[in-house]
ZADOMI-650121 format. One record per residue (C-alpha): y, x, z; residue in three letters. Coordinates in steps of 0.05 Angstrom, whole numbers, plus 5000, padded with zeros to 4 digits. Example, Ala and Ser with C-alpha at 12.3 -4.5 7.8 and 13.67 -1.06 7.14 Angstrom:
! ZADOMI-650121
      v      u      w   residu
   4910   5246   5156      ALA
   4979   5273   5143      SER
***
This chain:
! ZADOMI-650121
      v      u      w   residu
   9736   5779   1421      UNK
   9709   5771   1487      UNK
   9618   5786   1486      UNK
   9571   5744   1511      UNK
   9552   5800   1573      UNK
   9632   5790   1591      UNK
   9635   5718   1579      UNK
   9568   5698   1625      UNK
   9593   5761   1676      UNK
   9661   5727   1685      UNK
   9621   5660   1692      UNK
   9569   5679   1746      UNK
   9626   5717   1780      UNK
   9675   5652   1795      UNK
   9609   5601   1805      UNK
   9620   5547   1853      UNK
   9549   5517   1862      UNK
   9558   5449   1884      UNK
   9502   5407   1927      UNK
   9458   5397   1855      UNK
   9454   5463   1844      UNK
   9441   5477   1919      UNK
   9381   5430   1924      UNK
   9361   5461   1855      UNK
   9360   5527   1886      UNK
   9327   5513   1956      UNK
   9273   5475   1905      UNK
   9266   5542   1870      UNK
   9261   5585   1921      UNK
   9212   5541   1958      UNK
   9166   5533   1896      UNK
   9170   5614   1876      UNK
   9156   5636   1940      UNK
   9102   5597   1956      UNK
   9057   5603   1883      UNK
   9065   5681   1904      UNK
   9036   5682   1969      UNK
   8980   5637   1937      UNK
   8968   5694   1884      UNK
   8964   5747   1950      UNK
   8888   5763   1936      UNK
   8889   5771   1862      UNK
   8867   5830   1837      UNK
   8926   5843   1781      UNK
   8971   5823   1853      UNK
   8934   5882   1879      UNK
   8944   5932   1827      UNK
   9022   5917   1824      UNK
   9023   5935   1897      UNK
   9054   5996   1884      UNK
   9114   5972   1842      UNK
   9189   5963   1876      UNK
   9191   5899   1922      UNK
   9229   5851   1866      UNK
   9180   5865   1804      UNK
   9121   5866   1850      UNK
   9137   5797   1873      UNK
   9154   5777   1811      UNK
   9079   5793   1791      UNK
   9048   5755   1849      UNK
   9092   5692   1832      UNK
   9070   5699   1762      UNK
   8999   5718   1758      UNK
   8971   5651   1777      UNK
   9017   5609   1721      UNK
   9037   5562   1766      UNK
   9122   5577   1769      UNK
   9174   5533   1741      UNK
   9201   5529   1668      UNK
   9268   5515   1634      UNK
   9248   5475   1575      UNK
   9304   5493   1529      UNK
   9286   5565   1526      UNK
   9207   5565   1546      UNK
   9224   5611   1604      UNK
   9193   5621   1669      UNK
   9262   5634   1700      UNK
   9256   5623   1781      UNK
   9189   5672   1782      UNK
   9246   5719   1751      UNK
   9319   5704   1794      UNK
   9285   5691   1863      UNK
   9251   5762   1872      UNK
   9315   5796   1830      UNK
   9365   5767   1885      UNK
   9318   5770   1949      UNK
   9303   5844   1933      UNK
   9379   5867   1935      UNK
   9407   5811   1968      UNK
   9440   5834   2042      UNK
   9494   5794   2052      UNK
   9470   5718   2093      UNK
   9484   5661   2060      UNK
   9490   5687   1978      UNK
   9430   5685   1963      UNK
   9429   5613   1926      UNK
   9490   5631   1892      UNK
   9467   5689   1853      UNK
   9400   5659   1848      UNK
   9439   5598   1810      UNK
   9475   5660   1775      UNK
   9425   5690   1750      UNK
   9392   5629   1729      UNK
   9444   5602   1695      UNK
   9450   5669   1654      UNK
   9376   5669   1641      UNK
   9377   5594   1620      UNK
   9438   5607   1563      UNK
   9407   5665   1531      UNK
   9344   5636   1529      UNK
   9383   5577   1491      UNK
   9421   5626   1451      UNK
   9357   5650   1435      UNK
   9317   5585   1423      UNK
   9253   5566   1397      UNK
   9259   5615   1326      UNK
   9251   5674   1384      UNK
   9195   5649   1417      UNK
   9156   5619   1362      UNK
   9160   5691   1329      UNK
   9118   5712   1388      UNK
   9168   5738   1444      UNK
   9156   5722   1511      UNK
   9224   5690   1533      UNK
   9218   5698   1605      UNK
   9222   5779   1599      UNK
   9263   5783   1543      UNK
   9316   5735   1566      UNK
   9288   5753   1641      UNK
   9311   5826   1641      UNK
   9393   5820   1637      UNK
   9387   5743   1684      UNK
   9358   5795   1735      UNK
   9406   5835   1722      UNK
   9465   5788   1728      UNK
   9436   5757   1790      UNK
   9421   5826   1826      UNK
   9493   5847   1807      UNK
   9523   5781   1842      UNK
   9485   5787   1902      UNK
   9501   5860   1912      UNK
   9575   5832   1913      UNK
   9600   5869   1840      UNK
   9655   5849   1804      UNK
   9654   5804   1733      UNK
   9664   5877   1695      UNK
   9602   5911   1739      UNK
   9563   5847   1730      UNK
   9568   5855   1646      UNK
   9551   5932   1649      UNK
   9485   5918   1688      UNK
   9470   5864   1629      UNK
   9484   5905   1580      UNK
   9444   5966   1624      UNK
   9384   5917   1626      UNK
   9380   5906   1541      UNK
   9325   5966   1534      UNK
   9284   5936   1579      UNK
   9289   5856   1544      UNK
   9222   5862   1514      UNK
   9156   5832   1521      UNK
   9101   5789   1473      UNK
   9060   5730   1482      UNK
   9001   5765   1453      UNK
   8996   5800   1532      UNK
   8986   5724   1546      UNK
   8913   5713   1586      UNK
   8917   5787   1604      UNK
   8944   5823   1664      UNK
   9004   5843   1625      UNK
   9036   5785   1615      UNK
   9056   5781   1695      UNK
   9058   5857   1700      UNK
   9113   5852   1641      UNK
   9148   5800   1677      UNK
   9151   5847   1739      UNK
   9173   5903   1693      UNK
   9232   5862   1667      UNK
   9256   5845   1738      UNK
   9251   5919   1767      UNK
   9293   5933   1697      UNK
   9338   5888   1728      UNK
   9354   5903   1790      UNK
   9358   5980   1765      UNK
   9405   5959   1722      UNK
   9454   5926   1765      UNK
   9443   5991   1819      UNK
   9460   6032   1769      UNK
   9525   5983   1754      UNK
   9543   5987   1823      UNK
   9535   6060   1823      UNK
   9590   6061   1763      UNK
   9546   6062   1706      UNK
   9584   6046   1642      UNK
   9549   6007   1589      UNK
   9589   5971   1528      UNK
   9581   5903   1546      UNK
   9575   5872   1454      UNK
   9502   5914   1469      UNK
   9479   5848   1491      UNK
   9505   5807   1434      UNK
   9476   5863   1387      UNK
   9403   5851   1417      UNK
   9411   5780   1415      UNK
   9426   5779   1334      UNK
   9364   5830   1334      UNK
   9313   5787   1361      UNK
   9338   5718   1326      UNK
   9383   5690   1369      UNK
   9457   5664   1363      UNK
   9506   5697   1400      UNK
   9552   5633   1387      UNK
   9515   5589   1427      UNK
   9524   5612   1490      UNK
   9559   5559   1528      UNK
   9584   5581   1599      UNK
   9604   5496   1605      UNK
   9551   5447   1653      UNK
   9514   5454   1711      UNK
   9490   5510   1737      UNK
   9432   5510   1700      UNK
   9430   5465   1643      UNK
   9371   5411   1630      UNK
   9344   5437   1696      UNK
   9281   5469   1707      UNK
   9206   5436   1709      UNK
   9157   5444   1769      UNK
   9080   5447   1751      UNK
   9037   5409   1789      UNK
   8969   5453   1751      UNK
   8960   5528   1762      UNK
   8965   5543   1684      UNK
   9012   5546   1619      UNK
   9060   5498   1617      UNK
   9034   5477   1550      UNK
   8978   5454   1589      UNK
   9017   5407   1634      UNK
   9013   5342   1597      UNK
   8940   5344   1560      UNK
   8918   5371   1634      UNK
   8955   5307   1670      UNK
   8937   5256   1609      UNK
   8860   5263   1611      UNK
   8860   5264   1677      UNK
   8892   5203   1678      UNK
   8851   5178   1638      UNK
   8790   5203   1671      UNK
   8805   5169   1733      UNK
   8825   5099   1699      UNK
   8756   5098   1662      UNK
   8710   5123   1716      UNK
   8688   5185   1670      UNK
   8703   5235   1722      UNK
   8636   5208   1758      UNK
   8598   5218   1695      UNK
   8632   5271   1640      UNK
   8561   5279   1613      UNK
   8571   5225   1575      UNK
   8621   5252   1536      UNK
   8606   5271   1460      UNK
   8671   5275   1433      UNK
   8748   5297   1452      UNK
   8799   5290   1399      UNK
   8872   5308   1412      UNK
   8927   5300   1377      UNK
   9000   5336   1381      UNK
   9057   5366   1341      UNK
   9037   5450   1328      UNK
   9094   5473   1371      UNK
   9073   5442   1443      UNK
   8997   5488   1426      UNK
   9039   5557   1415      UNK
   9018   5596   1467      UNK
   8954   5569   1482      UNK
   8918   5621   1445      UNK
   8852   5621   1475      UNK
   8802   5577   1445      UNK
   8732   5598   1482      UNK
   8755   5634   1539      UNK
   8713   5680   1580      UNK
   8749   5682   1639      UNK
   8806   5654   1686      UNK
   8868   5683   1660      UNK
   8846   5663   1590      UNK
   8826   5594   1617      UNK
   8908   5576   1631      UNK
   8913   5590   1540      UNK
   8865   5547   1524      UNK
   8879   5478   1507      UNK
   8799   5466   1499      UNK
   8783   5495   1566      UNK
   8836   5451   1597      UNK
   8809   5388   1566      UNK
   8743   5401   1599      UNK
   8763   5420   1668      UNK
   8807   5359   1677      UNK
   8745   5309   1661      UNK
   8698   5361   1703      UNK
   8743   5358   1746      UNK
   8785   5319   1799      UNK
   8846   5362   1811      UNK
   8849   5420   1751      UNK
   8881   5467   1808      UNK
   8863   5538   1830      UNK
   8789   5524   1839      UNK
   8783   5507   1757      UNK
   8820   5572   1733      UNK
   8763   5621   1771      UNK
   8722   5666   1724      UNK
   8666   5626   1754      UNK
   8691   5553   1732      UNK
   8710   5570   1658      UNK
   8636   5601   1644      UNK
   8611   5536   1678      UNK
   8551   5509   1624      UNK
   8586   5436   1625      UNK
   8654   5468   1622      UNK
   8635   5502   1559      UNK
   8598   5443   1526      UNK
   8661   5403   1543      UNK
   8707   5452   1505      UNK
   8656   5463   1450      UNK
   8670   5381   1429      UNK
   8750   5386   1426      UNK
   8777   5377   1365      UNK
   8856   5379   1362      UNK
   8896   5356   1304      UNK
   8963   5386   1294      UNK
   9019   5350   1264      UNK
   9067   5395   1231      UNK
   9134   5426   1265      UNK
   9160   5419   1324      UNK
   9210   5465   1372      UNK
   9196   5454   1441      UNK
   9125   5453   1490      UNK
   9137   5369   1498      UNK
   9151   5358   1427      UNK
   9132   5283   1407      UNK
   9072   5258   1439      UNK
   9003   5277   1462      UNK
   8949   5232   1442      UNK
   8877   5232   1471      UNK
   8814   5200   1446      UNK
   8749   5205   1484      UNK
   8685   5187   1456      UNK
   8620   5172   1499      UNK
   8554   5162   1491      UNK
   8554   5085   1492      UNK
   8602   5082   1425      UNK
   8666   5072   1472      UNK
   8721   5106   1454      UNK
   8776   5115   1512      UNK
   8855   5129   1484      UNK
   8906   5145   1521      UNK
   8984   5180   1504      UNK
   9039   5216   1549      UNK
   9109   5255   1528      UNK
   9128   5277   1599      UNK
   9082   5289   1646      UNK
   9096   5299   1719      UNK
   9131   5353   1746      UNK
   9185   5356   1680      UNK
   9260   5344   1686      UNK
   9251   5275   1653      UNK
   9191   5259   1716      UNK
   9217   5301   1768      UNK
   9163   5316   1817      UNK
   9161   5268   1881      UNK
   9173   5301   1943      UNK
   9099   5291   1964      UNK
   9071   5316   1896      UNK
   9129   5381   1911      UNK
   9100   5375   1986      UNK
   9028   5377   1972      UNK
   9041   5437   1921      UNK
   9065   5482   1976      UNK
   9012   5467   2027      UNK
   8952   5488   1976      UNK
   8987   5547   1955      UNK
   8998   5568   2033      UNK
   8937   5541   2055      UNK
   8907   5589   2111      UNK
   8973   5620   2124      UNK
   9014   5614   2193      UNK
   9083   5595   2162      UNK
   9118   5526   2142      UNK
   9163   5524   2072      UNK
   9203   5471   2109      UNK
   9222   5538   2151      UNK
   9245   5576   2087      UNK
   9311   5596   2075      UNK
   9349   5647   2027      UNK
   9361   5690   2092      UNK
   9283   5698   2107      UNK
   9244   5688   2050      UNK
   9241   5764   2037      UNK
   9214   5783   2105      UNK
   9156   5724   2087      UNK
   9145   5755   2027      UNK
   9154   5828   2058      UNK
   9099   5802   2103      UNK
   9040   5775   2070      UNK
   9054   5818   2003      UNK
   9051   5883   2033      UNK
***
């Protein structure tokens, strides 16, 4: 019986992208590279500084909470393939290929592994993150389908990590841990390194998943991968985008004094991670679904400016979160589960409803090319170099440059 490592090894091996998956990739790349050199001042940035090139990126394009998301398996994959594959990758003009790759591998374990996994408190993008970097560093150092399962199956000791590091320096620091993992791993495959490829369908039975539903069929990456357009969880996303909404429609964002109460309402699953309900600073200001309330009525873009130490102990930012109230519905299994609904109550006795599923930025409301467009610019804002002038041949020598 052929394992999952073998079966996703022979896969990434014989991949063909086609022009969707290209665009998908250039997207990626663009988007990763770009929320890391925004994150090239902060201080956990700094302290990974002296970590191998891959995980050290991986930290920077982490750290800040603003890198994409494959819905299906609540991973952060790109913030994991891009550095894996620019690392390692020598050879001009692969690099999109085994960044599709490794996505694709990361994308159908995190499936395999599903919502059970991550609602037990794993943190998908490491443990699912570890043998995707793998794969990916494997096909861009040129290895054959049998080399490419032996780094997976290298990389299983290393598929760890827990949401409970969320709103601390160690959940991007674990993230960088599982990438370096990675790309030892598929060295070490390259070197000759054998490793018995069922390991990985072993681990995956170990932490809940289903080794049966890996399905090597569809696009390179399956259900395709959402962009945030706020510099925090992804569970954050819609309540962020709906009040603000909201906000502007109404005219409260020239007076949010006059708010008294904030009621939301959502299914349990889309609050998981956000595990921060009076945060004290920044990093625990992107798991807080009170916090993010108040910034976007404070607020009139809930970007890098509202996730400062300085703006969550704001007095009207903590007033604001001191009036949510949020009303869980039971069940759930994914972060966009049913629907989001919003009441705000002011002084004057008007209450103010509003209700989203997708916000912007998700595979059902791709983001617009200006709303992709403007995301860049803030993120490289002060820096002498154009995305538009990004390519999978020089995005390591940008990154080699202001990440040193």
């Amino acid at each position: 019986m052929t394992s999952v490592a073998e079966t996703l090894a022979e896969w990434a091996a014989d991949l063909r992208p086609d022009p969707a998956d290209l665009d998908l990739a250039h997207r990626s790349l663009l988007d990763t590279v770009a929320v890391a050199l925004a994150a090239r001042d902060h201080r956990v940035a700094r302290l990974a500084a002296d970590l191998p090139e891959g995980a050290r990126w991986a930290v920077a394009g982490h750290v800040l909470d603003f890198d994409d998301l494959h819905m299906p398996s609540t991973a952060h994959v790109s913030v994991v393939c891009v550095p894996a594959v620019l690392a390692v990758s020598k050879q001009a003009g692969g690099g999109a290929r085994a960044y599709l790759a490794a996505a694709g591998v990361m994308a159908r374990l995190g499936t395999a592994l599903g919502w059970r996994h991550y609602s037990a408190g794993w943190h998908a993008t490491c443990t699912a993150g570890a043998p995707a970097a793998a794969a990916g560093a494997a096909v861009a150092l040129g290895l054959p389908a049998e080399r490419i399962a032996a780094a997976m199956a290298l990389a299983v000791p290393a598929a760890g990590g827990v949401q409970r590091a969320f709103g601390t320096d160690a959940k991007s620091l674990q993230v960088g841990f599982a990438v370096e993992a990675g790309i030892r791993a598929a060295r070490l495959a390259a070197a000759g390194a054998r490793a018995d490829p069922a390991a990985l369908d072993a681990w995956l039975g170990l932490v809940g998943g289903d080794p049966s539903a890996v399905d090597p069929s569809g696009p390179s990456v399956p259900n395709g991968l959402a962009i945030k357009l706020y510099p925090c969880c992804y569970a954050l996303q819609r309540p962020i985008n709906v009040l603000a909404e909201l906000s502007a429609l109404s005219g409260l964002s020239a007076d949010p004094a006059a708010v008294r109460r904030i009621v939301l309402r959502t299914p349990e699953a889309t609050v998981l991670p956000l595990i921060h309900h009076r945060p004290e600073d920044g990093l625990q200001g992107k798991f807080s679904l009170e916090y993010a309330a108040a910034a976007a009525l404070l607020d009139t873009y809930a970007g890098f400016g509202s996730f400062t130490d300085e703006a969550v102990r704001r007095e009207e930012a903590r007033r604001l979160t001191g009036l949510v109230e949020t009303k869980l519905d039971p069940g759930g299994d994914w972060l966009l589960d049913g629907e989001l609904e919003a009441e705000v109550h002011t002084a004057d006795g008007t209450v103010l409803r509003v209700r989203q599923q997708y916000p912007p930025g998700s595979p059902a409301r791709p983001p617009t090319a200006d709303q992709l467009a403007a995301k860049l610019a803030d993120c490289v804002a002060g820096l002498d170099t154009d995305p538009a002038s990004w390519t999978w041949d020089n995005a390591a020598d940008i990154l080699r440059r202001y990440l040193p």
